[in-house]
MIDO-497586 format. One line per 3 residues: number of its first residue (from 1); their letters; for each residue x, y, z negated of N, C-alpha, C, O, CB. Coordinates in pm, whole numbers. Each point is the difference from the previous one (the first is absolute). Glycine has a CB too. Example, Ala and Ser with C-alpha at 12.3 -4.5 7.8 and 13.67 -1.06 7.14 Angstrom:
<atoms>
1 = as = 1319 -569 -780 -89 119 0 90 120 0 104 -2 -66 -293 -115 -59 | 154 222 197 82 119 -6 -77 109 -73 51 111 -17 67 -174 232
</atoms>
This chain:
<atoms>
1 = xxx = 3557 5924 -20076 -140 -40 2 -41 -46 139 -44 -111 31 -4 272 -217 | 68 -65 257 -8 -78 159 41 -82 58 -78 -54 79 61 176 -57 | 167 -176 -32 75 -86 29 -38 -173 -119 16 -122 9 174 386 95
4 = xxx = -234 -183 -183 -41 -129 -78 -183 -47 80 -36 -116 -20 213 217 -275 | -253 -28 357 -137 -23 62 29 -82 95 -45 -113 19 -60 313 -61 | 228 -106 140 46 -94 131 42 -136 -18 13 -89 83 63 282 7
7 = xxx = -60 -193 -196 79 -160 -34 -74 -79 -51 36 -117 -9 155 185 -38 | -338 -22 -8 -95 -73 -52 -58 -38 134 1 -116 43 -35 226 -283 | -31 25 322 -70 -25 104 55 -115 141 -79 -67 67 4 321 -170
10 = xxx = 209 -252 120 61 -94 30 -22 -145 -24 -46 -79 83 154 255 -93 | -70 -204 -109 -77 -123 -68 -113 -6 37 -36 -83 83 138 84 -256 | -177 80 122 -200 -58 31 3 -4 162 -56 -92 60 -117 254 -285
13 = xxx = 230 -75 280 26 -27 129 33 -165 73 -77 -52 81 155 305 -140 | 48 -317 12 30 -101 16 -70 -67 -11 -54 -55 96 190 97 -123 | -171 -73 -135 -91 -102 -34 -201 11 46 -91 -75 -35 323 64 -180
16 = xxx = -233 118 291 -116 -13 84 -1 -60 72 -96 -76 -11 55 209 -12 | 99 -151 106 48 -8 175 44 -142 -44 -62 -69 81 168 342 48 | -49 -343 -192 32 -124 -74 -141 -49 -20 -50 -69 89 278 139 -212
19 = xxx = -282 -47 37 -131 -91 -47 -112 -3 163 -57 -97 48 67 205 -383 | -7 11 375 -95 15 108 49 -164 104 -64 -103 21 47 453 -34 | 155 -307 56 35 -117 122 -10 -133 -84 -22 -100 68 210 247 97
22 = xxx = -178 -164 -295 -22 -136 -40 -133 -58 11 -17 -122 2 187 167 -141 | -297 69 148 -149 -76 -50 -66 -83 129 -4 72 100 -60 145 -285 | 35 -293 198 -70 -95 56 -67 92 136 32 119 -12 -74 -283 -239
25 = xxx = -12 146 331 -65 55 102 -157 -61 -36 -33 -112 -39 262 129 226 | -333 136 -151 -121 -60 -35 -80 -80 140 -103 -68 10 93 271 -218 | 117 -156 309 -125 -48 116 128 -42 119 115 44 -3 -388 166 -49
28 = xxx = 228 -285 132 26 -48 99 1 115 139 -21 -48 112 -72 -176 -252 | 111 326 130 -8 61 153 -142 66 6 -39 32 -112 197 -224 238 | -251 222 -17 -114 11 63 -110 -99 -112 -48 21 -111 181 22 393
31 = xxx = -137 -145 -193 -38 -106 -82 -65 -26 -164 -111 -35 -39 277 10 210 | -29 62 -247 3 34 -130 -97 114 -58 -65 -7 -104 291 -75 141 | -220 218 79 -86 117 -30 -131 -26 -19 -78 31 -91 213 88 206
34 = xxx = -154 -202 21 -143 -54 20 -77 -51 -156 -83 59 -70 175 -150 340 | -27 -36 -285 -1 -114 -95 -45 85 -158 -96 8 -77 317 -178 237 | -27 242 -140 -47 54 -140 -72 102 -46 32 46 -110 120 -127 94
37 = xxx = -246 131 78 -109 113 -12 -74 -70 -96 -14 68 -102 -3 49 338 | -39 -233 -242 -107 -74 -49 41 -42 -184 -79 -15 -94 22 -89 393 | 226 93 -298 54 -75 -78 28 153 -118 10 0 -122 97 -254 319
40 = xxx = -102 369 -101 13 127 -127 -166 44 -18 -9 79 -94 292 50 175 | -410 -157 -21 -65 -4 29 -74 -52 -167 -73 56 -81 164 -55 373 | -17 -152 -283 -102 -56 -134 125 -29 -111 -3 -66 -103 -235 -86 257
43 = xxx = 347 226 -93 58 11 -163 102 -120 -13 41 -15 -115 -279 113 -5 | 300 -206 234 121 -94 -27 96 60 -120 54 110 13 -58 -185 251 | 17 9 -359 69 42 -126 152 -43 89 16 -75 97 -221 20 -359
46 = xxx = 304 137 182 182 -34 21 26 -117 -81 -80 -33 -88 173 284 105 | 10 -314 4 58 -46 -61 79 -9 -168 109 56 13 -157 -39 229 | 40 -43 -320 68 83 -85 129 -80 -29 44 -35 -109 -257 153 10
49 = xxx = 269 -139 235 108 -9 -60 137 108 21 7 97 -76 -120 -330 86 | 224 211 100 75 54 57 -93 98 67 -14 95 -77 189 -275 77 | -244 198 110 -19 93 59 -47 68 -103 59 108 12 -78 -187 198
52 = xxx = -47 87 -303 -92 98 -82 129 109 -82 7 121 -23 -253 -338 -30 | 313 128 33 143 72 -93 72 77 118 71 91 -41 -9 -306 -161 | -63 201 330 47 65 100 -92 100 -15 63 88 -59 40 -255 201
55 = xxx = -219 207 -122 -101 95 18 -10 53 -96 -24 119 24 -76 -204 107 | 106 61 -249 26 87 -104 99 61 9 -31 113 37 -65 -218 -151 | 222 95 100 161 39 34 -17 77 93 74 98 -18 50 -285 -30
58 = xxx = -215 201 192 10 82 89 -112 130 -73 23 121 -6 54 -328 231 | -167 154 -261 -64 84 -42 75 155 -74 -9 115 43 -140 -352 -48 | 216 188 -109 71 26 -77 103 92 27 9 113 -47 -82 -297 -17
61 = xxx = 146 134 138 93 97 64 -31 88 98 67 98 31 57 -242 -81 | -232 106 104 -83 81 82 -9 172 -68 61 101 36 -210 -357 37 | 57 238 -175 -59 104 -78 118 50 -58 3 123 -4 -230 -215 -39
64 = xxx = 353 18 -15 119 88 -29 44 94 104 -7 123 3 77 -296 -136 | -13 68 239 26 93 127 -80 135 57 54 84 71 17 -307 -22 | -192 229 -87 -66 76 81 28 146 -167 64 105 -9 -288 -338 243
67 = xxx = 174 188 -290 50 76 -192 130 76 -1 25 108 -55 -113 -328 -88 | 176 134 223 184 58 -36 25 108 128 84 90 1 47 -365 -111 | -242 237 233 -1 47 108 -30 217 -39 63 104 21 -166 -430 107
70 = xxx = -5 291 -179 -120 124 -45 80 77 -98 -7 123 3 -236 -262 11 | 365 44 -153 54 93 -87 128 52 77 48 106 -36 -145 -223 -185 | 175 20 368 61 83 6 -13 102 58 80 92 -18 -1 -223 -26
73 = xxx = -176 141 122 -65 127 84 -5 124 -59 39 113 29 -174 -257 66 | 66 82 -204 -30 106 -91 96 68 -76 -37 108 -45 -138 -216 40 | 348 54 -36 50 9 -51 98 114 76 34 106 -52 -117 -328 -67
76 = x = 115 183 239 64 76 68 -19 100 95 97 57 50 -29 -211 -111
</atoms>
């Protein structure tokens, strides 16, 4: 049972850290911080294309990872 978590959590592991370095950058540096205050501000919608399927996918494995994290804690 454990050795089968580690091997899940592994995976969601991977494929976090995968989707994360693929998604687009929202800001430019300094600059960007400035800028994009205004732009989360009134709500700039995403894209729906690629990045959105990235952010979901991170999402996703996110909440597994943190789930497989807590049962194995709990388990052992």
């Amino acid at each position: 049972m454990v050795l089968a978590l580690k091997i899940v959590l592994l995976i969601a592991s991977i494929i976090l850290i995968i989707s994360i370095l693929l998604q687009s950058s929202n800001s430019a540096g300094l600059s960007g911080s400035i800028g994009g205050g205004a732009e989360q501000l009134f709500g700039k919608k995403r894209s729906s294309g690629y990045d959105a399927i990235l952010s979901k996918i991170a999402t996703v494995t996110a909440i597994l990872f943190i789930v497989i994290s807590i049962v194995m804690v709990a388990v052992e």
